[in-house]
C-alpha beads as a LAMMPS data file, in Angstrom:
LAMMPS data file: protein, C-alpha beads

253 atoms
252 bonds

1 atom types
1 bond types

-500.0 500.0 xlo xhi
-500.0 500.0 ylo yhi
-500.0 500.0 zlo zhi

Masses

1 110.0

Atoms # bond

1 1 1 -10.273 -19.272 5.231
2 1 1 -6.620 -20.528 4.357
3 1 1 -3.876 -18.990 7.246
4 1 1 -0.980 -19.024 5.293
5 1 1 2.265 -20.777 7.017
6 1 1 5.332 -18.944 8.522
7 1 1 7.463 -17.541 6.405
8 1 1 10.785 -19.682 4.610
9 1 1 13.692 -17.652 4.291
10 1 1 15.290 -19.821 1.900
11 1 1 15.651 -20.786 -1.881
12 1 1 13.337 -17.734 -2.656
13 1 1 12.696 -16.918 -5.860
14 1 1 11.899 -13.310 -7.172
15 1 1 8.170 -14.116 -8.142
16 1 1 6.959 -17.620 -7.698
17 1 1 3.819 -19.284 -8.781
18 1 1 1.506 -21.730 -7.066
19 1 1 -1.774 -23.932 -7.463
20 1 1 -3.664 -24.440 -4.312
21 1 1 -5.192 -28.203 -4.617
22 1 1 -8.439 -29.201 -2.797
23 1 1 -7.731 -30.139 0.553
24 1 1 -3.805 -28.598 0.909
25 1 1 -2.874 -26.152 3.368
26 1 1 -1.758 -22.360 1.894
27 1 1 2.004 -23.610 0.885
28 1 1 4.823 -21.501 3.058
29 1 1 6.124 -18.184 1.356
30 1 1 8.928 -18.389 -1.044
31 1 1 9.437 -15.459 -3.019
32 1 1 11.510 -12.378 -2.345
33 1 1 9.334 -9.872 -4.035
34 1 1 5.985 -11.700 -4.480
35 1 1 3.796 -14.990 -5.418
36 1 1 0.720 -15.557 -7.478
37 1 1 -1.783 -17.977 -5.772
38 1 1 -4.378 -19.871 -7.629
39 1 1 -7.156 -21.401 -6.225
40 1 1 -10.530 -22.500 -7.004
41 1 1 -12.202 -18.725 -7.236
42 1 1 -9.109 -16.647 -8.958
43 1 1 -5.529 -15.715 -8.766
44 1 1 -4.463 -13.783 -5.943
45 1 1 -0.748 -12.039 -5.288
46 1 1 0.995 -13.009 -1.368
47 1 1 3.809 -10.642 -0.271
48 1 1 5.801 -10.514 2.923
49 1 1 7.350 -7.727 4.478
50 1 1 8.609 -6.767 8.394
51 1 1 4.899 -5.781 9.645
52 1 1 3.026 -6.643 6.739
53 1 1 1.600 -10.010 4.915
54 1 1 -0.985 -9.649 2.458
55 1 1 -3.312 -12.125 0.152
56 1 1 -4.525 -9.544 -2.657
57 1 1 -7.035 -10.260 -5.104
58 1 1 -5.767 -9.829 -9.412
59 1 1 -8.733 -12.247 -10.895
60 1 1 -11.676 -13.315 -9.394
61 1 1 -13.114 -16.039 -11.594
62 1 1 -16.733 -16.185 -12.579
63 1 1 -17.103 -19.845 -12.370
64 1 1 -15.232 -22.034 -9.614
65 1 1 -12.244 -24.374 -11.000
66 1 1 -12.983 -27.322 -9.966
67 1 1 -10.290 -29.294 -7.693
68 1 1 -8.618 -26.141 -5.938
69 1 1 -9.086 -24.613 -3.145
70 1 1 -11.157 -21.410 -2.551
71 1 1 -8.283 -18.624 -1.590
72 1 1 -9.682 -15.491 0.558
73 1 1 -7.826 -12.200 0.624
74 1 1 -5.648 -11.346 3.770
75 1 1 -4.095 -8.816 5.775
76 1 1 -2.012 -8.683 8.632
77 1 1 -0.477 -5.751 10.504
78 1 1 1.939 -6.076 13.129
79 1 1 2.479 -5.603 15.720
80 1 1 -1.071 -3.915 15.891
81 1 1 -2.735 -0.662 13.776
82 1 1 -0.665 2.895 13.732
83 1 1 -2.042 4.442 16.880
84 1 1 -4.026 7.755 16.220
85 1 1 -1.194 10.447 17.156
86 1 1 0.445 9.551 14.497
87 1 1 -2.484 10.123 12.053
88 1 1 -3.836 13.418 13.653
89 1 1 0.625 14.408 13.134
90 1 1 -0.099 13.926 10.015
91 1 1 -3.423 15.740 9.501
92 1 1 -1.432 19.004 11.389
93 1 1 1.326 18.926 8.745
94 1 1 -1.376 18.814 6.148
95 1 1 -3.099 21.737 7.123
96 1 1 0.121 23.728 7.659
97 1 1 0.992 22.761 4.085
98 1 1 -2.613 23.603 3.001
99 1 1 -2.286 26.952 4.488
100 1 1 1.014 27.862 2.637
101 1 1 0.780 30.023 -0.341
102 1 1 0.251 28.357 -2.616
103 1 1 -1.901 25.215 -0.747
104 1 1 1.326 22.584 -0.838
105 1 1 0.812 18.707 -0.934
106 1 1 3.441 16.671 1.848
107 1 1 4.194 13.453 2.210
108 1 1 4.499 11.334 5.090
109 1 1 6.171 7.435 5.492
110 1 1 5.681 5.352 8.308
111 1 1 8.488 2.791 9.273
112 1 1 8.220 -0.629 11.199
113 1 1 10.939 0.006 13.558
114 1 1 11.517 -2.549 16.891
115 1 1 7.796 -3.602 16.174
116 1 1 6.858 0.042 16.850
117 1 1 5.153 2.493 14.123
118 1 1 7.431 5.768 13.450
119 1 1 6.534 8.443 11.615
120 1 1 9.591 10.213 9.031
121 1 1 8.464 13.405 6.825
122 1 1 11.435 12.735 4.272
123 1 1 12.922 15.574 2.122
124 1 1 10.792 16.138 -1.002
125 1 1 10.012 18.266 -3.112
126 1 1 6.207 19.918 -3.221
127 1 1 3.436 21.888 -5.101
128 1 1 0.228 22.297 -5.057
129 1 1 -0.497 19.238 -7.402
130 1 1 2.457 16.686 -6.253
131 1 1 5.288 16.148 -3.730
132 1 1 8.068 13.769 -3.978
133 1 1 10.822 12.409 -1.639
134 1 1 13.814 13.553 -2.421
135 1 1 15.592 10.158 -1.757
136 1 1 15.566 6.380 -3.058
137 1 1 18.653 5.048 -2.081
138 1 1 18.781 1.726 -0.246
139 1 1 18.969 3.268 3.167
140 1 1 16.128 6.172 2.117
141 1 1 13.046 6.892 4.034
142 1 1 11.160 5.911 1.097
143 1 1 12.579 2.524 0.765
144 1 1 12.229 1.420 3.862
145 1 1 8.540 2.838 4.437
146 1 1 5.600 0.680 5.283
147 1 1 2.782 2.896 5.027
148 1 1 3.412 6.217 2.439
149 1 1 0.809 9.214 3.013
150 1 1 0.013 12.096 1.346
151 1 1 -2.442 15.195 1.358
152 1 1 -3.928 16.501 -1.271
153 1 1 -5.007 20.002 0.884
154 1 1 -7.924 21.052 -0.190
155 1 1 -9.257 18.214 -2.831
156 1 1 -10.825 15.192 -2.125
157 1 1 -8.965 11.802 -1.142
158 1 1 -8.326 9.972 -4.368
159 1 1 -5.491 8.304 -6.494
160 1 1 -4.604 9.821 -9.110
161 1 1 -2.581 8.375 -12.581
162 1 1 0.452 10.226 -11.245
163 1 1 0.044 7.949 -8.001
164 1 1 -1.034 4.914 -10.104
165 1 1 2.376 5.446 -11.527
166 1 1 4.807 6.537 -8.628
167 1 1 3.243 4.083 -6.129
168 1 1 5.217 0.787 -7.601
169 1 1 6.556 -0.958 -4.483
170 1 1 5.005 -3.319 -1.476
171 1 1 3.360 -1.199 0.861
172 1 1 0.336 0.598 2.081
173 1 1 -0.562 3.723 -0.029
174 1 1 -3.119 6.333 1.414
175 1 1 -4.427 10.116 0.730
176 1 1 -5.423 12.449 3.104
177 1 1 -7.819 15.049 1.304
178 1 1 -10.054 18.465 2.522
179 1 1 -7.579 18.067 5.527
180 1 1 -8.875 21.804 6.181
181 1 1 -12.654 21.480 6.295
182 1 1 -14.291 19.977 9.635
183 1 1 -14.468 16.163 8.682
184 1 1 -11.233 15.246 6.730
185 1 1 -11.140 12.454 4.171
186 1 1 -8.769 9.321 3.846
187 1 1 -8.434 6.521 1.304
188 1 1 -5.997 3.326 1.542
189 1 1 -4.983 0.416 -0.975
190 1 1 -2.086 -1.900 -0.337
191 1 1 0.135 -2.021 -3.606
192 1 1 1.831 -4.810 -4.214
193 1 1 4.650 -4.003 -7.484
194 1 1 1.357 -1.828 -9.390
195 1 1 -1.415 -4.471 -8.120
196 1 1 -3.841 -2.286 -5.510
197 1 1 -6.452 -3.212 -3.293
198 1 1 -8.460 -0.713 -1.838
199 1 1 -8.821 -1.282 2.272
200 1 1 -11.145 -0.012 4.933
201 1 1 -8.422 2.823 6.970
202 1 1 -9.386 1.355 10.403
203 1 1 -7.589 -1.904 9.282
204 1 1 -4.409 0.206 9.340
205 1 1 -5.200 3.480 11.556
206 1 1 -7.031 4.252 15.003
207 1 1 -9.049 6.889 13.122
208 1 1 -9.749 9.792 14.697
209 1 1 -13.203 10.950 14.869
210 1 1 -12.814 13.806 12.660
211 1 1 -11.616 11.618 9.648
212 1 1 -13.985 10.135 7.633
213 1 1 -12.880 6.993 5.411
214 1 1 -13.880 7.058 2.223
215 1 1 -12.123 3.722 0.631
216 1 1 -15.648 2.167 0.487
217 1 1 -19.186 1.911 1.499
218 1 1 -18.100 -0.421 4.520
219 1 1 -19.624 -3.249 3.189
220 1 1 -17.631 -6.840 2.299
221 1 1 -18.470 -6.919 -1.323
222 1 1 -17.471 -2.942 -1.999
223 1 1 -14.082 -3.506 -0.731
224 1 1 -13.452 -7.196 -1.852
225 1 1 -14.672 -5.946 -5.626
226 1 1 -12.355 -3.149 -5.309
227 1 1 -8.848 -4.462 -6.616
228 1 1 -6.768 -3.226 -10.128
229 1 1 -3.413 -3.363 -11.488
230 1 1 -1.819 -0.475 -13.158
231 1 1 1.056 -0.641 -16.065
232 1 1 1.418 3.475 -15.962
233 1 1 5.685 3.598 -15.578
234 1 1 7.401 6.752 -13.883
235 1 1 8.929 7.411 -16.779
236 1 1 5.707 8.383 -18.644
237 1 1 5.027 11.492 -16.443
238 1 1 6.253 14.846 -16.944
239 1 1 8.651 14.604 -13.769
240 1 1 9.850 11.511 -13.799
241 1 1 11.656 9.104 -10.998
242 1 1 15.487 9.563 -11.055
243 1 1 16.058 5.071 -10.850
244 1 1 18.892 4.123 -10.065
245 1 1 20.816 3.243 -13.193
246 1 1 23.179 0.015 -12.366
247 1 1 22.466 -2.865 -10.838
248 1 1 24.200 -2.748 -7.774
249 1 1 22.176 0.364 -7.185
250 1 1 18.555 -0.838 -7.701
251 1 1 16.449 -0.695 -4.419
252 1 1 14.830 -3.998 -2.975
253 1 1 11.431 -3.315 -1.456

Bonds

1 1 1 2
2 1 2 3
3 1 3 4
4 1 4 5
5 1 5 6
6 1 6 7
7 1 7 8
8 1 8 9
9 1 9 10
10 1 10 11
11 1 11 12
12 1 12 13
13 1 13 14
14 1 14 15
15 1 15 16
16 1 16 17
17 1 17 18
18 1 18 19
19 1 19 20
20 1 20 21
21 1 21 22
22 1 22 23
23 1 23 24
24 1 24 25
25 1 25 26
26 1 26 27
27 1 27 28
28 1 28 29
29 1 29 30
30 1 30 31
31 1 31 32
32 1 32 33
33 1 33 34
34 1 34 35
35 1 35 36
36 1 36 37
37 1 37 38
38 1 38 39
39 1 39 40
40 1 40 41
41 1 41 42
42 1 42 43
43 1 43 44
44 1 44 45
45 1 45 46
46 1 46 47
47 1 47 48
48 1 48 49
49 1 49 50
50 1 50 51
51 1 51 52
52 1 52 53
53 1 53 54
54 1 54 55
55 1 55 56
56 1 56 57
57 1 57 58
58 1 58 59
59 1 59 60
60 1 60 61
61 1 61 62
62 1 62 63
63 1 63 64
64 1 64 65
65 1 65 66
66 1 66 67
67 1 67 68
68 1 68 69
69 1 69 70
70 1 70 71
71 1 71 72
72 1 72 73
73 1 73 74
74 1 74 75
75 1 75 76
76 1 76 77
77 1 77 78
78 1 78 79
79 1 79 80
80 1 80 81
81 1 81 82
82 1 82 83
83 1 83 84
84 1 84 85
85 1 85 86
86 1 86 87
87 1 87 88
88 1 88 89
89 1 89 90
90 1 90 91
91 1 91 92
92 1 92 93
93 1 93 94
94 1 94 95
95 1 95 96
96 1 96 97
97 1 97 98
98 1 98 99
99 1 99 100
100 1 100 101
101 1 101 102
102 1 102 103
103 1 103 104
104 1 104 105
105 1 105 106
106 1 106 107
107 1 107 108
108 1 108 109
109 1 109 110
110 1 110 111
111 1 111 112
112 1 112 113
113 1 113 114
114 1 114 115
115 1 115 116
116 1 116 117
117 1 117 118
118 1 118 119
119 1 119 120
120 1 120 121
121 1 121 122
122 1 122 123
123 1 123 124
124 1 124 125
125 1 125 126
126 1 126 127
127 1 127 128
128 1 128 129
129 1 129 130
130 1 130 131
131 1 131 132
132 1 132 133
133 1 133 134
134 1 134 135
135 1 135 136
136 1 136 137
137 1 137 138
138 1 138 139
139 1 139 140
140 1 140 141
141 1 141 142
142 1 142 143
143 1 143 144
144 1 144 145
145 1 145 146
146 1 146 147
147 1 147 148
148 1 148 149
149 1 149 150
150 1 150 151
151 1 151 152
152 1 152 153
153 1 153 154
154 1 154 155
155 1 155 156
156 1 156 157
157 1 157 158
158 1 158 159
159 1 159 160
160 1 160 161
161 1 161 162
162 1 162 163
163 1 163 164
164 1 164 165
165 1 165 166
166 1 166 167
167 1 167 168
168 1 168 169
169 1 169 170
170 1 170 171
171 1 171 172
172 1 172 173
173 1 173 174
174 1 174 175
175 1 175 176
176 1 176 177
177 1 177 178
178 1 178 179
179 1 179 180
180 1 180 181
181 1 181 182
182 1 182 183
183 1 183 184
184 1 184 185
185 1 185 186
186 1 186 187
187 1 187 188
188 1 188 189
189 1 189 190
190 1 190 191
191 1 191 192
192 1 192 193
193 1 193 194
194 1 194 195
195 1 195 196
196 1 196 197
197 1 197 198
198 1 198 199
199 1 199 200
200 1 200 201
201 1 201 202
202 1 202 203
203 1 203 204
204 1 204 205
205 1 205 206
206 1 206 207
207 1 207 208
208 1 208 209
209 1 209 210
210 1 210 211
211 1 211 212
212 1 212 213
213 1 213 214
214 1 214 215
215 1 215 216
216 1 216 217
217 1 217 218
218 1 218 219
219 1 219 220
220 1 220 221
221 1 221 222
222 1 222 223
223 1 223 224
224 1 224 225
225 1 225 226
226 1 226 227
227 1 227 228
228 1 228 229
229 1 229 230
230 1 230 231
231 1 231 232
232 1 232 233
233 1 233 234
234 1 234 235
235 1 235 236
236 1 236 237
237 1 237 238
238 1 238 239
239 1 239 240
240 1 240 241
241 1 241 242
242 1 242 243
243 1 243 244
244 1 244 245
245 1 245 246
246 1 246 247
247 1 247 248
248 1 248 249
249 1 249 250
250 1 250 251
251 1 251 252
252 1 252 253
C-alpha cells in the first residue's frame, strides 16, 4: 500500500490531477477541495480535511495499466474513532423523535474540535420523511461538520436520492434506521463533492452492541466494490437548498 505524504499547504489548486508512475511514492496533497489519482488499477479521488484523509475509489479498471503504480483506498480518522456516548446520544434523540407524532427524522453533525469529537444537533427543520439544518453559512454547524447523521425512525438505514442529492460536501455521511426496535441499524459512506464510498461503521464509531452495521457483508471485496458518484443537484428536489447566491458567500468545505 502507498501512505500518502504530509500534507502541502501551498500553491493548491481547487481539483488537481495526478499519474502515479511505477516505483514513485503517493505525491504530497495539493488541492483545496480534492485530487484524482491514477494508478495502475483505476482512478481514485484524495481529500484532506482537519480529522479526515481519504483515498476513494471512482474507476477500478478491469485490466492493469501498465507502468503505474497500483493505488489502494484509504482512510484515516483522527485523532481516533467517535467514542460510543456519542453514538448511543444520538440513538436517544432518534427514538424521542421516533416517538413524536408524527415519527420525526433529526439530524446530528459531529465536529473535530481540539482533536476531540463533539456532537451539535443544529436547527433544522423535520418530518417524517426529511430534516434539514436550518443553517449554511460559513460559520454553520453544517459547514464545519465532519461526520453528518440522521435517523430515519422507524425505516431501515439506507440513502436515499434526496440524500444522494443533499449530501454534496467532504465528509462522512451515515443513517441511523429502526432506531426503535431492539437491534438498531446504521450505514456510512464518505462523500467526497457527490463521489461515495460505502465504509464498515466501526472504522468511524465504537458501536454499541445494540447497533447492527449494515454498510456491508464485512467482507474486503463487498465494501471495496461498493463506491458511486451521484450528479442528482439540490435544486432538482421539491425543497430545495437555499445556496448562497454571490461569491463572497459560497461555503468552502
Amino acid at each position: 500500500m502507498i501512505e500518502p505524504l504530509n500534507l502541502n499547504p501551498y500553491h493548491l489548486e481547487l481539483v488537481d490531477y495526478k499519474i502515479v508512475k511505477i516505483g514513485e511514492k503517493l505525491p504530497p496533497h495539493s488541492s483545496s477541495i480534492f485530487e484524482y489519482l491514477i494508478g495502475s488499477n483505476g482512478i481514485f479521488a484524495r481529500a484532506v480535511r482537519p480529522g479526515l484523509e481519504v483515498i476513494i475509489p471512482v474507476e477500478l479498471f478491469t485490466a492493469s495499466i501498465r507502468g503505474l503504480e497500483p493505488i489502494e483506498p484509504f482512510f484515516r480518522l483522527t485523532p481516533r474513532r467517535i467514542p460510543q456516548q456519542i453514538l448511543i446520544q444520538i440513538w436517544k434523540e432518534s427514538c424521542i423523535a421516533t416517538l413524536a407524532e408524527p415519527p420525526l427524522e433529526i439530524a446530528f453533525h459531529i465536529h473535530h474540535v481540539q482533536e476531540q469529537w463533539q456532537l451539535v444537533i443544529p436547527e433544522q427543520t423535520q418530518s417524517s420523511g426529511k430534516c434539514r439544518s436550518a443553517e449554511y453559512g460559513l460559520n454553520s454547524s453544517y459547514i464545519n461538520a465532519t461526520v453528518e447523521v440522521h435517523s430515519h425512525n422507524r425505516m431501515t438505514a439506507f440513502f436515499s436520492g434526496a440524500d444522494d442529492a443533499d449530501e454534496g460536501g467532504f465528509r462522512i455521511f451515515a443513517v441511523l434506521g429502526r432506531v426503535t426496535e431492539s437491534s438498531a441499524e446504521i450505514i456510512c459512506r464518505v462523500g467526497v463533492y457527490r463521489q461515495f464510498w460505502h465504509i464498515p461503521a466501526a472504522w468511524i464509531f465504537e458501536l454499541p452492541s445494540f447497533v447492527t452495521d449494515i454498510t456491508s457483508g464485512g467482507e474486503k471485496d463487498d465494501w471495496i466494490s461498493k463506491f458511486y458518484s451521484s450528479s442528482v443537484a439540490p435544486p432538482l428536489l421539491d425543497d430545495p437548498l437555499k445556496l448562497p447566491t454571490t461569491f463572497g458567500e459560497l461555503p468552502h468545505v
